[in-house]
C-alpha positions as CSV (number, residue, x, y, z in Angstrom):
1,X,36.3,-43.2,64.6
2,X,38.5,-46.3,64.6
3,X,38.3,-49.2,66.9
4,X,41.6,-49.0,68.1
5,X,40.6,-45.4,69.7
6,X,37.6,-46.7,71.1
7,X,39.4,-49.4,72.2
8,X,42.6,-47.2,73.9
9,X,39.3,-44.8,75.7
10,X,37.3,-47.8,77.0
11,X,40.9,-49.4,78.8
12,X,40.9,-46.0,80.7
13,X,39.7,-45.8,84.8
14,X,37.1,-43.0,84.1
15,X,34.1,-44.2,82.6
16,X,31.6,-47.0,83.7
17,X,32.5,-49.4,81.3
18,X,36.0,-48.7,82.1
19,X,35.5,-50.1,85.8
20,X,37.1,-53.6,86.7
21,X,35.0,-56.1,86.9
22,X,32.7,-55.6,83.8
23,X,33.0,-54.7,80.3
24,X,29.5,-53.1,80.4
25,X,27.4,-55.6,79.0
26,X,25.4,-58.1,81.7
27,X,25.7,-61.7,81.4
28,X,22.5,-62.1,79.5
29,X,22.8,-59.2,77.1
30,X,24.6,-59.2,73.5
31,X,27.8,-57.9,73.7
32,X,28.5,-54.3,72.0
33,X,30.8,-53.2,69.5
34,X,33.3,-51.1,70.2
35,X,30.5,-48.4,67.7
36,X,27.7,-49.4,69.8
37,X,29.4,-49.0,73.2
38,X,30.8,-45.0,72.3
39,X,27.7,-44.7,71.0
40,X,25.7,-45.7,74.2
41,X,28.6,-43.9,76.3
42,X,27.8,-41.1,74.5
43,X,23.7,-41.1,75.3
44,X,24.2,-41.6,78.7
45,X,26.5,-38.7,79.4
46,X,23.6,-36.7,77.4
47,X,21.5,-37.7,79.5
48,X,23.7,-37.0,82.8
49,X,24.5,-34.0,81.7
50,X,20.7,-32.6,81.0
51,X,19.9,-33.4,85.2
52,X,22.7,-31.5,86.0
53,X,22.2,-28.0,83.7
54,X,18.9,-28.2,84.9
55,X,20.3,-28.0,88.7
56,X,22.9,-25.4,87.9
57,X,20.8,-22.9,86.1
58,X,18.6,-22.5,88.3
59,X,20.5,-22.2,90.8
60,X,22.3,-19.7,88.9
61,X,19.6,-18.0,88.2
62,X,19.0,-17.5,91.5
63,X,22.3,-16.3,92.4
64,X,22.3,-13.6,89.8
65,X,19.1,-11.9,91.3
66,X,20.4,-11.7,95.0
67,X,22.8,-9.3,94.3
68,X,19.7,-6.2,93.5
69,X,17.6,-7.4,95.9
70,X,17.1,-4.7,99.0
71,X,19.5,-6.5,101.6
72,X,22.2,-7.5,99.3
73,X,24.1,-4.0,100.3
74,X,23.4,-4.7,104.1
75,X,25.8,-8.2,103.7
76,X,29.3,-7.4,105.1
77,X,32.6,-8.0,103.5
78,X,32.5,-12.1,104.3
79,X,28.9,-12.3,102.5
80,X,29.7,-10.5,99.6
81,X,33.4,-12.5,98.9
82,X,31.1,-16.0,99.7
83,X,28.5,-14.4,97.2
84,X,31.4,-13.4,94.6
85,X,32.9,-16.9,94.8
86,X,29.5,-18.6,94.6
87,X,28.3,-17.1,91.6
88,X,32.2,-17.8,89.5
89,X,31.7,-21.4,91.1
90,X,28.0,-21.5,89.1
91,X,29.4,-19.5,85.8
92,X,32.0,-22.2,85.7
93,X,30.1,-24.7,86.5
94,X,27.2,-23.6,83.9
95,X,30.1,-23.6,81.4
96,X,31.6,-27.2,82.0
97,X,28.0,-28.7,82.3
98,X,27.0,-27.1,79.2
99,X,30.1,-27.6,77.0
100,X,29.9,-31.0,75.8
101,X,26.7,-29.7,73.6
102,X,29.3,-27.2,71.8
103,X,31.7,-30.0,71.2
104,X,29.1,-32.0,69.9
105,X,28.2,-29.3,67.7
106,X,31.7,-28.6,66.3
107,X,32.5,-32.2,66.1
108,X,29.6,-33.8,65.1
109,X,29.8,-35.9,61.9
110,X,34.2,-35.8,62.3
111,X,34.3,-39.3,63.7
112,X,35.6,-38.4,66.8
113,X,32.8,-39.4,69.2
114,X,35.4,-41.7,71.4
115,X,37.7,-38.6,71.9
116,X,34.2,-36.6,72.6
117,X,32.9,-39.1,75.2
118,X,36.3,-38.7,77.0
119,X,35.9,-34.8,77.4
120,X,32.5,-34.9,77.8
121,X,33.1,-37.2,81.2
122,X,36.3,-35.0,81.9
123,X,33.9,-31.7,81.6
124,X,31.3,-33.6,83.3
125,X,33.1,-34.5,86.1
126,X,34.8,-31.0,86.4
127,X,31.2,-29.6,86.4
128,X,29.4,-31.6,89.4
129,X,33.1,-30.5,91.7
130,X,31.9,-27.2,90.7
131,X,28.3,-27.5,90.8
132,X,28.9,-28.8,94.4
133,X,31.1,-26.0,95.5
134,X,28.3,-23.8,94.5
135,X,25.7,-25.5,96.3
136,X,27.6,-25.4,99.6
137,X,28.4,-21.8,99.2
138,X,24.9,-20.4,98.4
139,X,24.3,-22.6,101.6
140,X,26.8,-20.7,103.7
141,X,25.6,-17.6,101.9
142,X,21.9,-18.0,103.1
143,X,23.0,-19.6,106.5
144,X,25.6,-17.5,107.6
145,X,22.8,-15.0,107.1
146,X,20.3,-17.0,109.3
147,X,22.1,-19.1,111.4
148,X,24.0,-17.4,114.0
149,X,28.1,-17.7,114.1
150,X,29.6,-21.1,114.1
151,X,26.8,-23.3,113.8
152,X,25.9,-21.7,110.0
153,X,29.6,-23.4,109.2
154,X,29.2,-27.0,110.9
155,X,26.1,-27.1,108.8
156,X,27.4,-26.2,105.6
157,X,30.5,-28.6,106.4
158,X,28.1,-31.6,107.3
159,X,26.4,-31.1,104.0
160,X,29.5,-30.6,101.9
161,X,30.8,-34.2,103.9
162,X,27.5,-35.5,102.7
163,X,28.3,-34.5,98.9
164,X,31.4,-35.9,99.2
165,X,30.5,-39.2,100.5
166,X,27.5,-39.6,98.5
167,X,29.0,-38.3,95.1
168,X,32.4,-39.5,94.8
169,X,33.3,-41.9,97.7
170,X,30.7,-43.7,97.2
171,X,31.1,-44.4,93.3
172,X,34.7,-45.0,94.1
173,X,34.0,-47.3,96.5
174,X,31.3,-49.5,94.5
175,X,34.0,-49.4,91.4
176,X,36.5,-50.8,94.1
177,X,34.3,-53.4,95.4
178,X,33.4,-54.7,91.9
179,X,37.0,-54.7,90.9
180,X,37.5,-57.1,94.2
181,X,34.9,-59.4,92.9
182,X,36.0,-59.5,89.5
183,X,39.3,-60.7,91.0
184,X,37.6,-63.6,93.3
């Protein structure tokens, strides 16, 4: 790992130390060296990424046991292509969420933990789109089922607006407004 590479990924717009406006450290802390700050970058996205395999295999999970339960054969043609696409959106999901542990496996001990920390969040990032897209179609699966019509698709749309908001506009919004402070 050099410092220059660390020093290339950390310039980047996709991490939180890479937002304007800070460099990561607080006022009152010590700053971290360009080692310290990988590694750290490294723990968090760990960390991130443990919450969010949790979510998506069980949600998985339960995916894979609707289809041989009694009334999965009673769904018509729209249920089952929601149910198909729902359960690829969680695979995939499953797999992005999931590979940074196999790239720390391969890599580990290679000095490569800035490149690793910039797939990782890539792979991260990738994941939760997917993991979200699977969340809103096992909720049009299951509504569509109870909710009558129309009304089973506002709802899943509201809650897919929510994710959006909440998830990514949000973030992108609070990265924004730092960046306008930072420029004050």
């Amino acid at each position: 790992m050099t410092t220059e590479s660390i020093g290339r990924s950390e310039t980047g717009t996709d991490g939180c130390c890479t937002c304007a406006g800070h460099d990561g450290a607080a006022a009152d802390e010590a700053p971290e060296t360009p080692r310290e700050r990988v590694n750290r970058r490294w723990n968090e996205i760990m960390q991130e990424t443990r919450v969010a395999q949790t979510g998506v295999q069980i949600l998985f999970g339960f995916l894979l046991s609707v289809a041989f339960t009694p009334l999965f054969h009673d769904l018509d043609t729209f249920d089952h292509t929601v149910y198909v696409t729902t359960v690829i959106s969680g695979a995939t999901a499953t797999a992005c969420l999931i590979a940074p542990v196999s790239i720390h496996r391969f890599l580990s001990g290679q000095r490569m933990k800035d490149e690793m920390v910039e797939v990782a969040h890539r792979l991260m990032m990738c994941g939760m789109l997917l993991m979200a897209v699977t969340i809103g179609c096992t909720l049009l699966l299951i509504l569509h089922v109870v909710v009558p019509g129309l009304m089973a698709k506002l709802l899943v749309g509201g809650v897919m607006v929510w994710f959006g908001l909440s998830w990514y506009a949000l973030p992108l919004w609070l990265r924004h407004r730092s960046a306008r402070r930072a420029a004050r």
